[in-house]
MMTF fields as JSON, N, C-alpha, C and O atoms, coordinates in Angstrom:
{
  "mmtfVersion": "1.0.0",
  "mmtfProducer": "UNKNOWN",
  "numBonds": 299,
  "numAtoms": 300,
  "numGroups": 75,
  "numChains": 1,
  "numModels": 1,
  "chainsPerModel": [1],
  "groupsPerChain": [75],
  "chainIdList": ["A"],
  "bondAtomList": [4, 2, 8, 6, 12, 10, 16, 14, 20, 18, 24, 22, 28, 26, 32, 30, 36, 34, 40, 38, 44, 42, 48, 46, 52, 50, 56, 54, 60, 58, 64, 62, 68, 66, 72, 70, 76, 74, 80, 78, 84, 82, 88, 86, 92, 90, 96, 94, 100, 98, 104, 102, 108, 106, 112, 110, 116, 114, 120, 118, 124, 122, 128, 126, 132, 130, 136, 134, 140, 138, 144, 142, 148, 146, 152, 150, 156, 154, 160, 158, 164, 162, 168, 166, 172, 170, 176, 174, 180, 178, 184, 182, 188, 186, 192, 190, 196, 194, 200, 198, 204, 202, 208, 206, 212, 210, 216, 214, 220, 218, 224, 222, 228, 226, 232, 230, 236, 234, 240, 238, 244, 242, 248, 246, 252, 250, 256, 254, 260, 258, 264, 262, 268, 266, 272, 270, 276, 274, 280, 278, 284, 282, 288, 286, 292, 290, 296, 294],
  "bondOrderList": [1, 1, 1, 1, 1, 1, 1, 1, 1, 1, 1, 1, 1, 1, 1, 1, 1, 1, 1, 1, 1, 1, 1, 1, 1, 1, 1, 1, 1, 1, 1, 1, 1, 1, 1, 1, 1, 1, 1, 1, 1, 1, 1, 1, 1, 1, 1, 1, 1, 1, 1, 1, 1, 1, 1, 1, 1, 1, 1, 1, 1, 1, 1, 1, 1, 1, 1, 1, 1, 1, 1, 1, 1, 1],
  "groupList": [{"groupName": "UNK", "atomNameList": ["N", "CA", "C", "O"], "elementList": ["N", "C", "C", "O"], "formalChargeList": [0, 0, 0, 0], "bondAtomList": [1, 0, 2, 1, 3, 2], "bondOrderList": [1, 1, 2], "singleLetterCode": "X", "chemCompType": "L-PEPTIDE LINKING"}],
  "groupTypeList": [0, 0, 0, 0, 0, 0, 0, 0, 0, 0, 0, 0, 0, 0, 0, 0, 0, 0, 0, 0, 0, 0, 0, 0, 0, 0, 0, 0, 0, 0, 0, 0, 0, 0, 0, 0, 0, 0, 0, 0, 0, 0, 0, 0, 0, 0, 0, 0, 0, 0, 0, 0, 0, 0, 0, 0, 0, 0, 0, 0, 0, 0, 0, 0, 0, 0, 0, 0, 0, 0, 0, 0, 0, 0, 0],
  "groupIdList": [1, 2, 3, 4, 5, 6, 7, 8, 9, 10, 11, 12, 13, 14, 15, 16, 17, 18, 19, 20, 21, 22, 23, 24, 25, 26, 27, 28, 29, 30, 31, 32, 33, 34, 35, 36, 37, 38, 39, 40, 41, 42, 43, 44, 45, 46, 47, 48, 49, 50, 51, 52, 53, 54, 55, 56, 57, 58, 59, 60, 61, 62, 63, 64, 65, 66, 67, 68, 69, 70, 71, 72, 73, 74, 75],
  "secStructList": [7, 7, 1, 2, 2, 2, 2, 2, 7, 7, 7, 6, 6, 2, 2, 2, 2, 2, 2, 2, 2, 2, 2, 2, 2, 2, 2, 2, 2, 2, 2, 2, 2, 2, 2, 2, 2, 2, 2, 2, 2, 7, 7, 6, 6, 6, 2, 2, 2, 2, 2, 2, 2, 2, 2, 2, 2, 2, 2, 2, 2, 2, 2, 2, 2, 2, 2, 2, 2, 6, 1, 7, 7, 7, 7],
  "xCoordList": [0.818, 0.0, 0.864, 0.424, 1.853, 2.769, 3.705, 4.536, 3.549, 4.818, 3.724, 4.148, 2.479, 1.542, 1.232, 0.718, 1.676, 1.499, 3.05, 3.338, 3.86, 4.956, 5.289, 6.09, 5.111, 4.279, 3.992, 4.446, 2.65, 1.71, 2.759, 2.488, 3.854, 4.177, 5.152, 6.044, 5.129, 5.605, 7.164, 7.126, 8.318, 9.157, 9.767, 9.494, 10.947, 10.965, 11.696, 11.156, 12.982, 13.275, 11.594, 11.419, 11.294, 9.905, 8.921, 7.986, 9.136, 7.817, 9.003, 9.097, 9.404, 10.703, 10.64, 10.316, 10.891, 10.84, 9.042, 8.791, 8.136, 6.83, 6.989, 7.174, 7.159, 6.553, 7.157, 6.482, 8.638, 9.313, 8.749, 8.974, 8.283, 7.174, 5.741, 5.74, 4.82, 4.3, 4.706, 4.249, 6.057, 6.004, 5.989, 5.329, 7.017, 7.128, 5.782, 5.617, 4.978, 3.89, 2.586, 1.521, 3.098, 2.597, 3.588, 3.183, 4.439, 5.901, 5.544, 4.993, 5.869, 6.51, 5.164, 5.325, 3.902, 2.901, 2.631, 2.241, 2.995, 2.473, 3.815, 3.466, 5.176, 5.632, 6.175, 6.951, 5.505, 5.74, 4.753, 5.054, 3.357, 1.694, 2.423, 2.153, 3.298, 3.497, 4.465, 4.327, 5.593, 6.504, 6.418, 7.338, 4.944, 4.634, 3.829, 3.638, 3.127, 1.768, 2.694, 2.264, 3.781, 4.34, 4.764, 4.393, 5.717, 6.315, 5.111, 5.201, 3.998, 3.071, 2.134, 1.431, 2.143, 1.066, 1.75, 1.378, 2.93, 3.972, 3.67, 3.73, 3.18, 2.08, 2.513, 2.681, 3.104, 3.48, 2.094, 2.063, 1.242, 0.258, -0.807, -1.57, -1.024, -2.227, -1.323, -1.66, 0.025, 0.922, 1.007, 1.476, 0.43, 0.599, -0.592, -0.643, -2.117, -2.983, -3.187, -3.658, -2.562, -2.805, -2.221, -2.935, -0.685, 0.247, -1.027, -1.278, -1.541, -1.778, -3.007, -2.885, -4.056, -4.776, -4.319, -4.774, -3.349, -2.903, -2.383, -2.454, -1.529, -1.482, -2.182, -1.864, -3.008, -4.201, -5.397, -6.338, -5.071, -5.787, -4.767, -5.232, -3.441, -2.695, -2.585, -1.893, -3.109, -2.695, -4.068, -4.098, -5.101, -6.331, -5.859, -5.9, -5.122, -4.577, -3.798, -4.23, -2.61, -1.682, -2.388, -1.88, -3.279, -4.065, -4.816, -4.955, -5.382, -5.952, -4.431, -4.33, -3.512, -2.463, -2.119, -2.041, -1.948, -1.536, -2.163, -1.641, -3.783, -4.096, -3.766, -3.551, -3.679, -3.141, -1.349, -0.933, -0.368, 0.81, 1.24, 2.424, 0.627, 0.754, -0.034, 0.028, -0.93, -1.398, -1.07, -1.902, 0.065, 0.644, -0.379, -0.997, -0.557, -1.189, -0.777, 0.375, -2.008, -1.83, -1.721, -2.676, -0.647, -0.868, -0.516, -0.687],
  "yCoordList": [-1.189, 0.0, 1.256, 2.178, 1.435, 2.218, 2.329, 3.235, 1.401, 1.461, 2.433, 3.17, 2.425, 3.216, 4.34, 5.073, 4.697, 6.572, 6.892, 7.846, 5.89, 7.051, 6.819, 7.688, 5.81, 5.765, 6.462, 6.694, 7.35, 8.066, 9.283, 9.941, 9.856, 11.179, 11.817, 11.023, 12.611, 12.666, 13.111, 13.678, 12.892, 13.745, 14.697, 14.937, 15.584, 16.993, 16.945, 17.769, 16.246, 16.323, 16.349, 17.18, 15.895, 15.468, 16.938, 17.363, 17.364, 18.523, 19.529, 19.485, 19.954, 21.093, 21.04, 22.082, 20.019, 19.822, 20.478, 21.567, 19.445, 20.211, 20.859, 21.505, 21.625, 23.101, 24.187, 25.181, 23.966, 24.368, 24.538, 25.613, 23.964, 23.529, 24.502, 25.574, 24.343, 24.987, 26.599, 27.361, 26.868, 28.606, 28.897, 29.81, 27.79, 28.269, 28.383, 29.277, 27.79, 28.009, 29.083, 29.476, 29.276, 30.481, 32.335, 33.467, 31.962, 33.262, 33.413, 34.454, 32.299, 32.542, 33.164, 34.212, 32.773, 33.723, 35.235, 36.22, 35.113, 36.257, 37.378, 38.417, 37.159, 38.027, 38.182, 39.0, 37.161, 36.953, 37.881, 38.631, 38.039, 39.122, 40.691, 41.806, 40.365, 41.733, 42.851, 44.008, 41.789, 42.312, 42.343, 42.677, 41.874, 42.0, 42.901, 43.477, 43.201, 43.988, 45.547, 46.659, 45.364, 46.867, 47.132, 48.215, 46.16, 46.784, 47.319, 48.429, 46.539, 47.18, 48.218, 49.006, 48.199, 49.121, 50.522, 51.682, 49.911, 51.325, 52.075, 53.283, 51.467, 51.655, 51.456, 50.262, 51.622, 50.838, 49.938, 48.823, 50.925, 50.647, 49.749, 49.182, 49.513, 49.135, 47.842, 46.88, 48.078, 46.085, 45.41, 44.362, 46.398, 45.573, 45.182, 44.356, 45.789, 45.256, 43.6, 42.694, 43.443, 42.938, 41.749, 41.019, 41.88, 41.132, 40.206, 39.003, 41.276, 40.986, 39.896, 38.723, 40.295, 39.624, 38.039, 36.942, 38.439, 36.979, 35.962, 34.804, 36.52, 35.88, 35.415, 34.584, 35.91, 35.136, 34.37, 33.698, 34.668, 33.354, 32.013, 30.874, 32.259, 30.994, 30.665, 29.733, 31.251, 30.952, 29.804, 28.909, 30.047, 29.096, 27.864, 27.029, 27.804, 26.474, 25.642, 24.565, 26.256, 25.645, 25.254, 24.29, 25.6, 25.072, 23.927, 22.99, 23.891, 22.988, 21.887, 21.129, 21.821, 20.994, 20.683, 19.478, 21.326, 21.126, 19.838, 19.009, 20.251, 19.17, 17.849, 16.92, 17.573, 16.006, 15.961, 14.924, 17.066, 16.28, 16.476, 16.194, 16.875, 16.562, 15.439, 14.966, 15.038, 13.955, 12.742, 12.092, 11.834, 10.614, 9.526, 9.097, 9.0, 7.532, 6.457, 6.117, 5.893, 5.137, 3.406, 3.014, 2.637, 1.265, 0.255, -0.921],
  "zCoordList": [0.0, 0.0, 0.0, -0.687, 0.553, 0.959, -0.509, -0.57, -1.659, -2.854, -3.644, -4.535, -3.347, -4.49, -4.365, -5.211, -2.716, -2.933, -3.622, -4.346, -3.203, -3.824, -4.772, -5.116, -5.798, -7.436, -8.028, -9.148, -7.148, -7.586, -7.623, -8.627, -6.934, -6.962, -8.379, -8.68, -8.929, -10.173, -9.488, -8.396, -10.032, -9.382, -10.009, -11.185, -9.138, -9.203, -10.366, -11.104, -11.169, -11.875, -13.447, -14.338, -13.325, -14.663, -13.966, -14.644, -13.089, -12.53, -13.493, -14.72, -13.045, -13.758, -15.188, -15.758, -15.88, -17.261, -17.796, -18.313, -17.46, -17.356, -17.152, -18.184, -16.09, -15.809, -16.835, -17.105, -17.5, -18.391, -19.683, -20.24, -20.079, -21.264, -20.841, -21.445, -20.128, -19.731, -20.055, -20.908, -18.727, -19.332, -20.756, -21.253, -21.643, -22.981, -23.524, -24.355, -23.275, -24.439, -23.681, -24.158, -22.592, -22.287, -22.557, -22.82, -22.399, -22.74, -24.28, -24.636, -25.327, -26.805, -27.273, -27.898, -27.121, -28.589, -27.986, -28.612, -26.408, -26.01, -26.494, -27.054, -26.285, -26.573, -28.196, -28.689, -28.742, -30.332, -30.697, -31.625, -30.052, -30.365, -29.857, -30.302, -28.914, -28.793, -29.551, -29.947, -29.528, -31.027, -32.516, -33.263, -32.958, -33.961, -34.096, -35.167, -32.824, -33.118, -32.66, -32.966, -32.02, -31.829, -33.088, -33.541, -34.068, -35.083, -35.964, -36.489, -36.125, -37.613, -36.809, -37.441, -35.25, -35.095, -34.927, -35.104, -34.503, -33.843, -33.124, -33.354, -31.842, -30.53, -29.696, -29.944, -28.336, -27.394, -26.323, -25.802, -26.365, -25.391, -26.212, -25.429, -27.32, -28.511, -28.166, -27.476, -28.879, -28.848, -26.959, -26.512, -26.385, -24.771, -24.39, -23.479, -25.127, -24.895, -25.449, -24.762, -27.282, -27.868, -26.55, -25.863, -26.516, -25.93, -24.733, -24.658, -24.023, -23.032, -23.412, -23.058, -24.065, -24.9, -25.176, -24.852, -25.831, -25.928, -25.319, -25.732, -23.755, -22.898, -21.895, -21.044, -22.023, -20.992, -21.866, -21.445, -23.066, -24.063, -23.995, -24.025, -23.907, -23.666, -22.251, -21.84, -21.687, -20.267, -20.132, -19.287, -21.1, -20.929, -20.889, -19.986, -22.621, -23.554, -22.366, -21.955, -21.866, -20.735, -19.706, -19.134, -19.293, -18.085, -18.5, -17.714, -19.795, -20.257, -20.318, -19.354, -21.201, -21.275, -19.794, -19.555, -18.992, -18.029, -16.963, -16.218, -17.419, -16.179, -16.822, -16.043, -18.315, -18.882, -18.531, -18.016, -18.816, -18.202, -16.951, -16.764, -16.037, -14.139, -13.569, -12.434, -14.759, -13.855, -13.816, -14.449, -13.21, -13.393, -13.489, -12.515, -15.028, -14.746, -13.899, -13.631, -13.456, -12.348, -13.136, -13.806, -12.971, -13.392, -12.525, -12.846]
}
């Protein structure tokens, strides 16, 4: 009983890697929306909304990804 909780725990090396993955795909479109939308809008405040816009639309996606790679299947 005692080999299956600690089975169950993912460890810190594999949490780090995830969680690594995670920031990237929350970091790269947001500051990819923002440096694109500054160069063609030539705005600072218009490309930080966009930016911002877009990071909390990925911040959805990652949460969604997220709850499938933290959760260790159980066998």
């Amino acid at each position: 009983m005692v080999d299956n909780k600690s089975n169950s725990k993912i460890s810190s090396k594999d949490m780090f890697f995830r969680g690594s993955i995670i920031a990237l795909i929350v970091t790269i479109p947001s500051l990819t929306a923002f440096g694109i939308s500054w160069k063609f809008l030539d705005d600072l405040i218009q490309a930080a909304i966009v930016g911002g816009v877009v990071h909390f639309i990925s911040m959805i996606f990652s949460f969604k990804i997220a709850k499938k790679l933290f959760v260790k299947k159980q066998s």
